[in-house]
MARNU-247286 format. One record per residue (C-alpha): x, y, z; residue in one letter. Coordinates in steps of 0.001 Angstrom, whole numbers, plus 500000, padded with zeros to 6 digits. Each point is the difference from the previous one (the first is absolute). Example, Ala and Ser with C-alpha at 12.3 -4.5 7.8 and 13.67 -1.06 7.14 Angstrom:
512300495500507800A
501370503440499340S
This chain:
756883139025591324X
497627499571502766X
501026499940503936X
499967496686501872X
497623500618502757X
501361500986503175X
498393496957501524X
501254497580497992X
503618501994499806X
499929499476503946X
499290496080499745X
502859499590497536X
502356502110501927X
498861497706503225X
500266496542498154X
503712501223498509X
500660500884503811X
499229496268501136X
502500498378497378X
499827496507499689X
499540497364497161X
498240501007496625X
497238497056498715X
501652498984497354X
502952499043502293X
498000497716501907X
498073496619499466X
496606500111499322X
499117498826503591X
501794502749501416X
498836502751497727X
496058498995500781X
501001500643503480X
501591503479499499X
497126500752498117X
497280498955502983X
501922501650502476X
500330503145498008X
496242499359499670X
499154499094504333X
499916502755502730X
496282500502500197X
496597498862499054X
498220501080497338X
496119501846500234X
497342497489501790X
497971498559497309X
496472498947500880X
500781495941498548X
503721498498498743X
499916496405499886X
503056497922498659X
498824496941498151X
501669497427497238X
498567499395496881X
500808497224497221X
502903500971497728X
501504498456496752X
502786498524502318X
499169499839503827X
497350502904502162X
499954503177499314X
499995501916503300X
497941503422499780X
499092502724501904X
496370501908500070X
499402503686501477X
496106500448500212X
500032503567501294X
496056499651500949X
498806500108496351X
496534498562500467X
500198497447497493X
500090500290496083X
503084502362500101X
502634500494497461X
503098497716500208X
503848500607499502X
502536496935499563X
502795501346500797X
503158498768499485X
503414500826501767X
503291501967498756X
503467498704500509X
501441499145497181X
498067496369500051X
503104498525502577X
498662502020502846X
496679501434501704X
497137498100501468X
496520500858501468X
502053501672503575X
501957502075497761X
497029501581498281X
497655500139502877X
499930503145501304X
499412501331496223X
497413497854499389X
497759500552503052X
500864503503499228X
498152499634496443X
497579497915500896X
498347502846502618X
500784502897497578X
498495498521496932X
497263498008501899X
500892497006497954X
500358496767500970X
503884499043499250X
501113496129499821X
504111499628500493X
501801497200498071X
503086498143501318X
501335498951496527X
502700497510499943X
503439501839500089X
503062499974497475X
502721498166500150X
498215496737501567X
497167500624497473X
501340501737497136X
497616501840496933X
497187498821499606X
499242499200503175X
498936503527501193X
497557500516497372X
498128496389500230X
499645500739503709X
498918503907499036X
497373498953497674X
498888497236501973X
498999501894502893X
498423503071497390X
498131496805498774X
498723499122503367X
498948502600501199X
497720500947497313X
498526496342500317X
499242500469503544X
498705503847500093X
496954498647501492X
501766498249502776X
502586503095500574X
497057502577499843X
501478501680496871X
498670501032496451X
501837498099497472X
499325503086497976X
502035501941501808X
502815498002500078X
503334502040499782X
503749498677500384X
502852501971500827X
503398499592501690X
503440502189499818X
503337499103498783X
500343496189498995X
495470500180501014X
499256502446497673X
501802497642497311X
497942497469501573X
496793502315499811X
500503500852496227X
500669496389499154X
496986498930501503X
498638502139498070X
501539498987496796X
499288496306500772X
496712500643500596X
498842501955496441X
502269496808498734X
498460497623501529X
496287501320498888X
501520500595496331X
501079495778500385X
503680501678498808X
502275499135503126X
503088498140499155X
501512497451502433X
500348499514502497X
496356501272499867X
499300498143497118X
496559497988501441X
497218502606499701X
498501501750503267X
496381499863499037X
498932502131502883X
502661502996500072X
499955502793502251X
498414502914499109X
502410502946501350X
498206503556499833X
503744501982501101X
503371499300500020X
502132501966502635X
503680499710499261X
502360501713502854X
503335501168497929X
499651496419498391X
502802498103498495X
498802499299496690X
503671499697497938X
502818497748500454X
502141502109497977X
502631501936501676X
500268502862497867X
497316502721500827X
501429503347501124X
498261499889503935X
502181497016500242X
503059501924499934X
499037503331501339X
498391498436502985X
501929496792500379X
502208501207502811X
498777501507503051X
496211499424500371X
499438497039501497X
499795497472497315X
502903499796498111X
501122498809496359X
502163497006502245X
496586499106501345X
497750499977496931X
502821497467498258X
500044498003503594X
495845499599499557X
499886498886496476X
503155497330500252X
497800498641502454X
496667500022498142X
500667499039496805X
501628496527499056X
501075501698496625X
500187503007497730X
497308498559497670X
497920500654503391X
500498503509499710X
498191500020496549X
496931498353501152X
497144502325500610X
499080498606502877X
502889501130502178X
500700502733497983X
496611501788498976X
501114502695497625X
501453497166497599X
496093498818499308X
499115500359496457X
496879502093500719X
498818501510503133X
496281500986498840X
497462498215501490X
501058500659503513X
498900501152503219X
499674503663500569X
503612500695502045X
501067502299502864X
503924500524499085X
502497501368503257X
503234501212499430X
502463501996501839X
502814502518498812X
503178498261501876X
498952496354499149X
501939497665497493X
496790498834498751X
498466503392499085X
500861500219496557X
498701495931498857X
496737501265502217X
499303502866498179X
500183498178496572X
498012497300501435X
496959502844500134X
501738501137496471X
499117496844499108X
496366499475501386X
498893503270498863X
501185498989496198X
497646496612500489X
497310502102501050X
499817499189503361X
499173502516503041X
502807501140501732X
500367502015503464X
503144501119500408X
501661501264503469X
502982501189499572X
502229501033503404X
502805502107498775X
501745500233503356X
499553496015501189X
502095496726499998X
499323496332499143X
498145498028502857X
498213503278501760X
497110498084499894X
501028497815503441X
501469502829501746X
497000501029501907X
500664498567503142X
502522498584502504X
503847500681500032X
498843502033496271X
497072502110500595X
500002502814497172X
497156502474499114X
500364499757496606X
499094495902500398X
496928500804500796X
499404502746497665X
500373497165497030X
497796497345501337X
497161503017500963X
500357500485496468X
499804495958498692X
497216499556502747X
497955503356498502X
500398498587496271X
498293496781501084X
497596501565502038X
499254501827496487X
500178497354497783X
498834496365501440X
C-alpha cells in the first residue's frame, strides 16, 4: 500500500482541524460556496489574454472563459470542463489551474460554465459541454486556434464531460446518437485528445476504491451519492452512456486519451478500467497514475490550498499536450 503524500496528509489533517459541515449536509447553494472559498486566497499565474464572454447554448448563454498565454495565433486548444460532481464548480473555482495549464502547455484553454445539477439536471451538462466543444472548433479562425488540435479535458464530473464529448462526437460523425441527440450534427468536432482527470465514468457503487478510499480523503462515498441524486432524474439515467461513459457499447473510434488517477481517490478503480477499456477498443491511452494523491489535487495549487504535488500533475497534463497537439 502506497503512502499518502505528506502534503496532502498535512491538508487533510488541517481541513479535519477546521470541522464544520460536510457537502452532502448542505444545499447545493451552500456547498458551491464552500467549494469557492476552499478554492479563493490568491490569484492564479498572469496570463498574457483571459477574456470572459457568453456564447449561445441549447437553453440560455453559455458563459466561457479564454487563457491566450501569448500563443501567436494558430495554437492548440483545450475545452476544458470543470470537476465537482456537476452541482458545484464554475470558471473561479478552476482558475488558477487553468491559467496554470494554459502557460505550461502553451495551449490556448477555453473554460465552460455548464449549467449545474439540481436546477438543470442530466442532460443538461453535456448539451452545454458539447456545445461549446462545437463552437469552438467553428470559430478556430476567430479564437486563433487549429481546429486540428482541438483537445478536451476536465477532472472529476469534466473529465466525464471530456470523454462524453468525445463519445458524442465519433456518434455524431457515425449518424448513431440516440436522443436526446437524435437530429444529426453534420459538422462534428474533430477532437485529436481526450484528457480525463480521475474521471467519473460509472454510476455504480460497487468498485473496490469506493470503499477503501471512501472515508477520509476528501471526497467521500456520502458525497458521490449526494452528486448523482442531484444529477440524474432516474436510475435509467445511470445506464445511458452519455452520463456514464463506460456503459457505451463500443469505445473504438475515439480520441486518443490522457487517463489521471490517484491512489486514495474513490474514483480510481472505474478510472483505471475506463483506460482498461480504451486500450481493448484500440484507442491510445496515457496513463498517469499518482500512487500517493487524492481526488480534486488538480485545484489545489493556489490560495488557502497550495500543494507541490498540484503542480507536479498539471506540469505533467500541460507536457502531454505540449507533446501531442
Amino acid at each position: 500500500m502506497p503512502n499518502l503524500h505528506s502534503d496532502v496528509r498535512e491538508f487533510l489533517d488541517r481541513l479535519d482541524a477546521m470541522g464544520g459541515p460536510e457537502i452532502h449536509d448542505l444545499p447545493p447553494t451552500e456547498a458551491r460556496g464552500l467549494l469557492e472559498r476552499l478554492n479563493s486566497g490568491a490569484d492564479g499565474p498572469a496570463v498574457e489574454s483571459v477574456t470572459d464572454r457568453e456564447i449561445p447554448g441549447p437553453d440560455g448563454d453559455i458563459p466561457l472563459r479564454i487563457y491566450d498565454p501569448d500563443t501567436g495565433g494558430d495554437a492548440p486548444v483545450v475545452v476544458f470542463f470543470h470537476g465537482g460532481g456537476f452541482v458545484l464548480g464554475s470558471l473561479d473555482s478552476h482558475d488558477a489551474a487553468c491559467r496554470e495549464l494554459a502557460i505550461e502547455s502553451e495551449c490556448v484553454v477555453v473554460s465552460v460554465d455548464y449549467r449545474l445539477a439540481p436546477e438543470h439536471p442530466f442532460p443538461a451538462a453535456v448539451e452545454d459541454a458539447y456545445a461549446a466543444t462545437r463552437w469552438v472548433s467553428e470559430r478556430a479562425d476567430d479564437l486563433g486556434v487549429d481546429p486540428n488540435r482541438l483537445a478536451v479535458a476536465g477532472d472529476s464530473a469534466g473529465g466525464n464531460l471530456a470523454a462524453v464529448v468525445s463519445l458524442l462526437a465519433r456518434d455524431q460523425a457515425e449518424n448513431d446518437a440516440p436522443a436526446p441527440w437524435s437530429a444529426a450534427d453534420t459538422n462534428p468536432p474533430d477532437i485529436a485528445r481526450q484528457v480525463l482527470v480521475y474521471p467519473t465514468v460509472s454510476l455504480l457503487r460497487s468498485w473496490p476504491s469506493h470503499e477503501e478510499n471512501g472515508e477520509g480523503y476528501f471526497l467521500t462515498r456520502d458525497d458521490m451519492a449526494y452528486f448523482e441524486d442531484h444529477y440524474l432524474d432516474s436510475d435509467l439515467d445511470g445506464m445511458n452512456p452519455y452520463a456514464a461513459p463506460l456503459e457505451a457499447a463500443g469505445h473504438g473510434a475515439l480520441p486518443p486519451a490522457v487517463v489521471v488517477t490517484c491512489g486514495f481517490d474513490p474514483l480510481r478503480d472505474e478510472g483505471q478500467a475506463y483506460a482498461d477499456r480504451l486500450e481493448t477498443a484500440g484507442v491510445s491511452v496515457e496513463r498517469y497514475h499518482y500512487p500517493g494523491l487524492i481526488h480534486g489535487i488538480l485545484t489545489m495549487n493556489t490560495g488557502l490550498v497550495d500543494l507541490s504535488p498540484a503542480h507536479d500533475v498539471l506540469g505533467d497534463l500541460a507536457a502531454d499536450l505540449r507533446r501531442n497537439l
